[in-house]
C-alpha positions as CSV (number, residue, x, y, z in Angstrom):
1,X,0.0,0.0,0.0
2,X,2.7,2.8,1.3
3,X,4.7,1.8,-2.4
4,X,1.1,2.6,-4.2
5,X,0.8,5.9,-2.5
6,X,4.7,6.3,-3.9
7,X,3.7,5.4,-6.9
8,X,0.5,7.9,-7.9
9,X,3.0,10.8,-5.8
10,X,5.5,10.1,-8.3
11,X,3.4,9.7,-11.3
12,X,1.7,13.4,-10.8
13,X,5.3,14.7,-10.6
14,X,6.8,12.8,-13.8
15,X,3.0,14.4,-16.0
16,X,3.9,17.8,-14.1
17,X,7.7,17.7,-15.2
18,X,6.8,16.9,-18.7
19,X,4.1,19.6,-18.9
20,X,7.4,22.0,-18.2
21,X,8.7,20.2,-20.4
22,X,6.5,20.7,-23.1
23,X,6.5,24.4,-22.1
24,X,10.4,25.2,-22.6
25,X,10.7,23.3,-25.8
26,X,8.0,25.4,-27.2
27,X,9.0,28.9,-25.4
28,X,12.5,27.6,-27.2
29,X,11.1,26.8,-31.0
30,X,9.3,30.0,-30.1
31,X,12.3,32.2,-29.4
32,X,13.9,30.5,-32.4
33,X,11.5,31.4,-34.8
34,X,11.5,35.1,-33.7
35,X,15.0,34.6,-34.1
36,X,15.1,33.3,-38.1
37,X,12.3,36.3,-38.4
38,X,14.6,38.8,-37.5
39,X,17.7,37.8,-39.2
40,X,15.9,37.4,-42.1
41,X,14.8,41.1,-41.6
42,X,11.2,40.6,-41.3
43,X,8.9,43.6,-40.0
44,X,5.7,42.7,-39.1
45,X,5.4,43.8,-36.0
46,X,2.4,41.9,-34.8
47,X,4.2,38.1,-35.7
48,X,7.1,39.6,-33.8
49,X,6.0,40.7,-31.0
50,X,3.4,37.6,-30.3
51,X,6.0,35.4,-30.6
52,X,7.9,37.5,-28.6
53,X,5.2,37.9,-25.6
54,X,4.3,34.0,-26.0
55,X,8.1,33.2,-25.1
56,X,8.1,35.1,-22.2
57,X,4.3,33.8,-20.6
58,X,5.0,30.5,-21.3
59,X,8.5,30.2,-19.9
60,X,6.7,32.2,-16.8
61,X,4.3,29.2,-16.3
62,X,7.1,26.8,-15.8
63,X,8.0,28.7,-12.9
64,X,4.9,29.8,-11.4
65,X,4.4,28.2,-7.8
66,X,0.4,26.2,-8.3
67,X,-0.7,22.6,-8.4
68,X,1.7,21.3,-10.1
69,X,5.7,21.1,-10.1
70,X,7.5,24.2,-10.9
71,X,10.7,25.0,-11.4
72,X,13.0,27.1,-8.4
73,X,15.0,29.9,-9.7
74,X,17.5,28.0,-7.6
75,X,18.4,26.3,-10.8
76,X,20.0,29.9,-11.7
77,X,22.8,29.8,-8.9
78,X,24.7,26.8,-10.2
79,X,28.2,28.6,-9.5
80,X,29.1,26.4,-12.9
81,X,27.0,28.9,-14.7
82,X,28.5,32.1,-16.3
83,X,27.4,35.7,-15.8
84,X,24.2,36.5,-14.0
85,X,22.0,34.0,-15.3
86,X,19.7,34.0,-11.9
87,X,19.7,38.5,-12.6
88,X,18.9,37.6,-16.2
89,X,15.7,35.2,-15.3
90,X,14.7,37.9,-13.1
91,X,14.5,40.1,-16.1
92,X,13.1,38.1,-18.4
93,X,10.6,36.8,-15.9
94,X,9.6,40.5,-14.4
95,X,9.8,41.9,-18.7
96,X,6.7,39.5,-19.0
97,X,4.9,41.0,-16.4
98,X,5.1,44.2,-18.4
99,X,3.7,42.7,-20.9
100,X,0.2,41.4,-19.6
101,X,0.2,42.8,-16.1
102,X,1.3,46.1,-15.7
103,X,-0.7,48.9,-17.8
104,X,1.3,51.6,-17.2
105,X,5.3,50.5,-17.6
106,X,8.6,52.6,-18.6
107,X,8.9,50.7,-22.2
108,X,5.1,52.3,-23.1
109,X,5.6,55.8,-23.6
110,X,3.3,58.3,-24.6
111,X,4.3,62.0,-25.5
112,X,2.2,64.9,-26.4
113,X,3.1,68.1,-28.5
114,X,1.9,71.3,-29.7
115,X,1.7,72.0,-33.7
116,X,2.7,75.5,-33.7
117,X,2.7,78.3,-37.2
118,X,5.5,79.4,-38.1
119,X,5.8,82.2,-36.3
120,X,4.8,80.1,-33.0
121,X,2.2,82.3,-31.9
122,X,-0.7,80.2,-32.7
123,X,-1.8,76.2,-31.9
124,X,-2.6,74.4,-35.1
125,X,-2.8,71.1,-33.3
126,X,-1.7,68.5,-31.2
127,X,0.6,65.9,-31.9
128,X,0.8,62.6,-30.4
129,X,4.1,60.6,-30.4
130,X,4.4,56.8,-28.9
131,X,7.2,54.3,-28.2
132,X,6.5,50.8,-27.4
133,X,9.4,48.0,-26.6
134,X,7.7,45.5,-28.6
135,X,10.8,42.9,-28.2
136,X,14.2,42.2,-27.6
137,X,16.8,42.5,-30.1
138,X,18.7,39.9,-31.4
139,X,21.3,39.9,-28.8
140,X,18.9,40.1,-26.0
141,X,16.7,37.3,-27.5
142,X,19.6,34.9,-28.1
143,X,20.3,35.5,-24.1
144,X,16.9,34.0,-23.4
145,X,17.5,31.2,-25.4
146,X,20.7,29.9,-23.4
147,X,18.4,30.8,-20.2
148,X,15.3,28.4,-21.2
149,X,17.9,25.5,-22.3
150,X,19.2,25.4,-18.8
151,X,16.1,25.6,-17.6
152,X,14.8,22.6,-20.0
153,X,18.3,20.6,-19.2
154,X,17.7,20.5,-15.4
155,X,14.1,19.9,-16.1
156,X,15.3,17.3,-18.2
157,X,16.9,15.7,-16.0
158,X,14.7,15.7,-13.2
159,X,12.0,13.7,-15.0
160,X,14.7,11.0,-16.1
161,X,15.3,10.5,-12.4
162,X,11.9,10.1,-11.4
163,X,11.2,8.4,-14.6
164,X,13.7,5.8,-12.8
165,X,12.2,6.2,-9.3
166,X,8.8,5.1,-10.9
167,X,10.3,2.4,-13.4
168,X,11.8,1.2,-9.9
169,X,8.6,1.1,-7.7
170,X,6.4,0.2,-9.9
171,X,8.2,-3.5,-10.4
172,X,7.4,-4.0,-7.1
173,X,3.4,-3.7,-7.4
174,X,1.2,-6.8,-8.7
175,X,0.4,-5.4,-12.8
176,X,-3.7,-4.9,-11.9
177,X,-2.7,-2.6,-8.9
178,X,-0.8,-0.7,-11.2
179,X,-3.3,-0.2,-14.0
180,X,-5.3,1.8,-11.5
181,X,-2.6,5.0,-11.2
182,X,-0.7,4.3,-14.6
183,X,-2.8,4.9,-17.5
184,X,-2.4,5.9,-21.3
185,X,-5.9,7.3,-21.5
186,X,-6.7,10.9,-22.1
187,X,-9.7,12.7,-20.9
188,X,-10.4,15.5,-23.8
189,X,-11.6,18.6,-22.3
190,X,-14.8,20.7,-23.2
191,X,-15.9,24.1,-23.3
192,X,-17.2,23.5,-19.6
193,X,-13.7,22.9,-18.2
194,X,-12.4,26.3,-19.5
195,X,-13.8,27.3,-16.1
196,X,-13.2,24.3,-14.2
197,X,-10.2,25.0,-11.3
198,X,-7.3,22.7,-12.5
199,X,-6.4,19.4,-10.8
């Protein structure tokens, strides 16, 4: 019984650790296409800067504390690492925050101006001037990148080891015991679990 209870703890963290997974390879093919975009000097602005946003909230989720696993900046202050990496996940994670949460943020600007005649004793108008940080440059991108692939190796290997830990316990449980916490089947979700809390 105490190995079954083993079992289903570990099995919840090996489907959490490969829904992280699943999150930094995509936040990577993500920053990798924004990547070939830009080098290949394309300018549409709204491609760029939804791939751009969808790199940063994804790679957030894999380290948001909820129901499921997460993973601790800790991973950041491996003294085998170079530079600032923990400083640099603090940017990238706190840059995403600009990006959904915060409606007023240094990298929105708005400026206002006065048309004036020629002489500049009259107004003609108002002018309205805006700068938005839409993305990174390539530089600051390509930084992110190395940052998620750590991420996704220590990830990595924390599911292999409790891949193991699983592979081991569960030879130890009769096959029928099993079947009822290891299963291949997938519930599809309806419009109704959209506001559903999660498991």
């Amino acid at each position: 019984m105490q190995n079954l209870i083993k079992i289903k703890e570990e099995v919840k963290k090996l489907r959490d650790l490969t829904l992280i997974l699943n999150d930094l390879l995509f936040t990577i093919d993500t920053l990798k296409r924004l990547l070939e975009l830009l080098k290949n000097k394309c300018n549409d602005r709204v491609i760029l800067e939804s791939l751009w946003t969808t790199a940063l909230i994804i790679y957030y989720r894999c380290f948001k504390h909820g129901k499921r696993e997460y993973i601790s900046a800790d991973i950041f202050k491996d003294k085998n690492l170079k530079g600032d990496p923990l400083g640099c996940h603090n940017y990238y994670f706190n840059m995403r925050s600009k990006h959904i949460a915060h409606s007023i943020n240094p990298f929105e600007q708005i400026r206002l101006g006065l048309i004036l005649t020629k002489d500049k004793k009259e107004i003609r108008g108002i002018e309205i001037f805006s700068c938005k940080l839409s993305y990174l440059g390539i530089e600051g991108i390509e930084t992110f990148l190395r940052l998620v692939i750590i991420a996704k190796k220590s990830i990595c290997k924390k599911a292999k080891d409790s891949q193991d830990k699983l592979l081991q316990l569960s030879k130890r449980i009769p096959l029928k015991k099993l079947n009822e916490v290891i299963r291949l089947e997938i519930e599809i979700p309806g419009p109704n679990d959209v506001v559903k809390e999660s498991k």
